[in-house]
N, C-alpha and C positions, 0 to 999 in steps of 0.2 A: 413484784408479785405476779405471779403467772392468771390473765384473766380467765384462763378457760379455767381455773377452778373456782370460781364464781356459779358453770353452770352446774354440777350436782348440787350445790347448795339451793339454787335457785329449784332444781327440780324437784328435793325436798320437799321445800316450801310448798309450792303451786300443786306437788301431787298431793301433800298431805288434807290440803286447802279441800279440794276439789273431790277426794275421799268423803271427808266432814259433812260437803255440801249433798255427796249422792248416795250416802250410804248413811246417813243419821247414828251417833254412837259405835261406831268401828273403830274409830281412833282411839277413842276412849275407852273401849272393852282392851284394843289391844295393850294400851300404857296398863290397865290395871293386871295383863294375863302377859306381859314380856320378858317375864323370868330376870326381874332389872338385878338382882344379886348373881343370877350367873354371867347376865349380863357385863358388868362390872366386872367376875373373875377372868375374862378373856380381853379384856383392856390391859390388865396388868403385866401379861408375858408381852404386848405390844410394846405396850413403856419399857418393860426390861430390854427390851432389844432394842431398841432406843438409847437408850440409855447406855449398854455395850457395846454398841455402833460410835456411840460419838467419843465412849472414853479411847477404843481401839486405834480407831482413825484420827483423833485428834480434830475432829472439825466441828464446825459448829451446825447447832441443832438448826434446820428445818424446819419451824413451829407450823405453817401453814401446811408443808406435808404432812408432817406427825397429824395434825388435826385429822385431815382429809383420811389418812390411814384409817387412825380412829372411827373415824364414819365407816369407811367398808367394812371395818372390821364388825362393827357392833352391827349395820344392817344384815349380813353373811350371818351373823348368828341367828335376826331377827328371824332371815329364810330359813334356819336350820330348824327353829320353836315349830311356822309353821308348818314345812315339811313333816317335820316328825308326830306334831301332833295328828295331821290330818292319815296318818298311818296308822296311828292309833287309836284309831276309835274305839274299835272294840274292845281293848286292852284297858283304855279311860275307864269306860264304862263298867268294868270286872270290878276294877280299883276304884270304883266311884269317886274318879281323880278330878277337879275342877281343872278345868283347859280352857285355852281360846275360842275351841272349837265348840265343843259340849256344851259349854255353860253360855252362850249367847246365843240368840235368836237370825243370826245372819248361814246363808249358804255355802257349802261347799266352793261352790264355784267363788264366789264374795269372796271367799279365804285365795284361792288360789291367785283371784287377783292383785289382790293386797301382797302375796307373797312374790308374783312375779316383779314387783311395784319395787320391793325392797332387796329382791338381786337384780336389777336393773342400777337399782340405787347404787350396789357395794361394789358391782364393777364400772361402773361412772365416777366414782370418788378413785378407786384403783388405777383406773386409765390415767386419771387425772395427772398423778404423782407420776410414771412411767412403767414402761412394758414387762418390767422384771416382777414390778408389785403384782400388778394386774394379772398376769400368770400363777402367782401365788394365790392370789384370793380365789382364782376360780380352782386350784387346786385345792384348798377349802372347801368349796363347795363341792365338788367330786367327790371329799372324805364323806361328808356331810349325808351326800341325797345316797352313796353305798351304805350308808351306817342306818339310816330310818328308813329308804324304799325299796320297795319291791320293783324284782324280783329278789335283789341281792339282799337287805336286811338285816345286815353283818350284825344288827345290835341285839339277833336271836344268840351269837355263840359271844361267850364266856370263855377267856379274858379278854380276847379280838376284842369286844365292842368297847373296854375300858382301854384300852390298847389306844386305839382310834382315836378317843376324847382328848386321852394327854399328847397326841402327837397333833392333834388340831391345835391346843394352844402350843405347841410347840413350832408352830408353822405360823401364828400369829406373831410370837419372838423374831422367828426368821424376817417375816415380814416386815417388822421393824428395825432391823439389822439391815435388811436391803437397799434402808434409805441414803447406807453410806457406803454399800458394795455391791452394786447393782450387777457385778459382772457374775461373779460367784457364791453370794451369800450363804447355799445349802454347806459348802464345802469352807468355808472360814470363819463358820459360825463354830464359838468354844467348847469344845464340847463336854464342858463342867457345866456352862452354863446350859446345855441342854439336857442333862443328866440332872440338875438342879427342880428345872423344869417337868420333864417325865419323870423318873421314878416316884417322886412325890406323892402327886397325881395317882400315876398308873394304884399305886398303895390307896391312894384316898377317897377317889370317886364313888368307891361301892355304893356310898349311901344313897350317894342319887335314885338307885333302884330300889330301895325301900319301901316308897309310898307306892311302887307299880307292882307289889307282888303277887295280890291277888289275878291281876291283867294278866304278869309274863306267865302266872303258873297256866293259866286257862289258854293261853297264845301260844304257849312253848317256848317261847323266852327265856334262853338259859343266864341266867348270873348267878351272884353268891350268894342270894335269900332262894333262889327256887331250888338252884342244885342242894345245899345244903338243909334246907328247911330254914324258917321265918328264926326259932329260937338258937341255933345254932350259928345261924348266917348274923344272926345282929352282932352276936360275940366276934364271929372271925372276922367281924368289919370294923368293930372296933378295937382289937385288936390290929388292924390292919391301918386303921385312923391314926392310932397312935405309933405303928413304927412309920408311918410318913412323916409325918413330924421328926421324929430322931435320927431318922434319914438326912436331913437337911445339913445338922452339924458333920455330917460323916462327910458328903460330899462335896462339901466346902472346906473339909479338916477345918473346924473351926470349933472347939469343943466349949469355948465360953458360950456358943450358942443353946448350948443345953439350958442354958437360965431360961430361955424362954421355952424351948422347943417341949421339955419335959410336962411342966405346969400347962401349956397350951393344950398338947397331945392326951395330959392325962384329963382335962377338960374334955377334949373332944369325945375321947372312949366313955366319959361317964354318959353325957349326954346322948351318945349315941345308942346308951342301952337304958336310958330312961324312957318312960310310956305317960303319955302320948310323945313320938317322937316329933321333933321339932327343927326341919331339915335348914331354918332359917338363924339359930346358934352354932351351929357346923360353920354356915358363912362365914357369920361374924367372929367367930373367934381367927378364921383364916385368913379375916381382915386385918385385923391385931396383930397377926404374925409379917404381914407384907409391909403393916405401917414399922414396926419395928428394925426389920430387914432394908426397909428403905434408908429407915435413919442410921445402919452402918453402911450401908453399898455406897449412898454417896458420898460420903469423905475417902469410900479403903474400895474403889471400882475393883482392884487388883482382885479381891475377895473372892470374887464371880469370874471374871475374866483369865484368871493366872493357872 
């Protein structure tokens, strides 16, 4: 066991401790406003490259990097909530969006601390593992702070800023992938399995800009509810929901996957044109889909990898 990854753990600890003690309810506004279901979706392309790193190579997993990874990876998003939210305020406030920011009684500055607290964190866990990861995670963060801040705010153009998103989790795979090709990983990663990965995605995310379109239309914010209007944009996303889904079996040539891909996809399109929308069944049916995909990937790795 390598002790120096004992210290972000410890640092963790001691910052979160010391947080609680000087800011009363921070911690706790932040667990209830951390976005833990997207959270969560950006763990998965980590595992998946993981997971095609060790069938590739042949060697055995890592558990304490994987961990450690894990950590940067989920803190690097934590930075990305704050970041973006604190960009958006005014945009929140259009869409009378509940956020971390908005909806608690702590400071601007409080937030920025909290957020520098937690990209401190994801490159401490990153260094931890070696130089190759650690250059990836802060190339994460570079998508991250062009994508929400100003001056550049890439998340105003349409496709760019859905573009961005699938190529972030597409850079958390890599980073998982690193842990068994630290030399080269951008260039040996499969690239099924990263077409697996984006196109998906790139097809699915729309929704996420749903509950912000009052914000983007007032902000200028181009995506596919503002460009095309609220009633048209919900159709071509769901539409668009559902050929990610059917996508899947196309990319993997694997057309028994349509037993799932079909009923999930036509789940998702119904849902995502039902009112009040409900951007928390989007997840979980996409959970459904990973938990499924799990239980062929690992007996048939070749699936993804070949």
């Amino acid at each position: 066991m390598n002790y120096y990854s004992l210290l972000p753990i410890a640092s963790t600890i001691i910052g979160l401790l010391f947080i609680r003690k000087k800011t009363p309810g921070m911690i706790k506004s932040w667990l209830i406003e951390s976005r833990p279901l997207i959270a969560i979706h950006y763990l998965f392309p980590t595992l998946l490259g993981i997971f095609i790193g060790h069938h590739i190579f042949q060697e055995p997993t890592n558990y304490i990097d994987s961990f450690l990874l894990l950590c940067s990876v989920f803190f690097s998003f934590q930075t990305s909530v704050i970041t973006n939210d604190i960009h958006d305020i005014r945009t929140d406030q259009f869409s009378k969006k509940k956020t971390l920011i908005n909806s608690n009684p702590f400071t601007i500055k409080q937030y920025n601390n909290l957020n520098i607290f937690f990209f401190v964190l994801s490159l401490m866990f990153a260094l931890t593992i070696n130089y190759r990861v650690f250059l990836i995670v802060i190339l994460g963060h570079v998508i991250h702070l062009l994508y929400s801040s100003r001056p550049f705010r890439l998340k105003r153009f349409f496709p760019l800023s859905i573009l961005m998103l699938s190529f972030g989790a597409l850079l958390t795979a890599i980073a998982g992938f690193s842990l068994f090709d630290a030399s080269k990983p951008f260039l040996s990663f499969p690239l099924k399995a990263a077409l697996f990965i984006v196109i998906p995605l790139f097809l699915g995310l729309n929704f996420r800009d749903l509950a912000d379109y009052l914000g983007d239309k007032k902000t200028d914010v181009a995506t596919l509810f503002t460009i095309f209007g609220l009633k048209k944009g919900r159709f071509i996303n769901a539409i668009l929901l559902l050929l990610s889904y059917l996508s899947i079996p196309i990319i993997l040539r694997l057309p028994l996957l349509f037993i799932a891909a079909i009923p999930l996809g036509a789940a998702s399109f119904y849902l995502s044109l039902k009112e009040p929308f409900r951007e928390k069944y989007i997840f979980y049916l996409y959970f459904i889909l990973v938990v499924i995909f799990t239980a062929i990937f690992i007996p048939n790795p070749q699936i993804i990898t070949g």
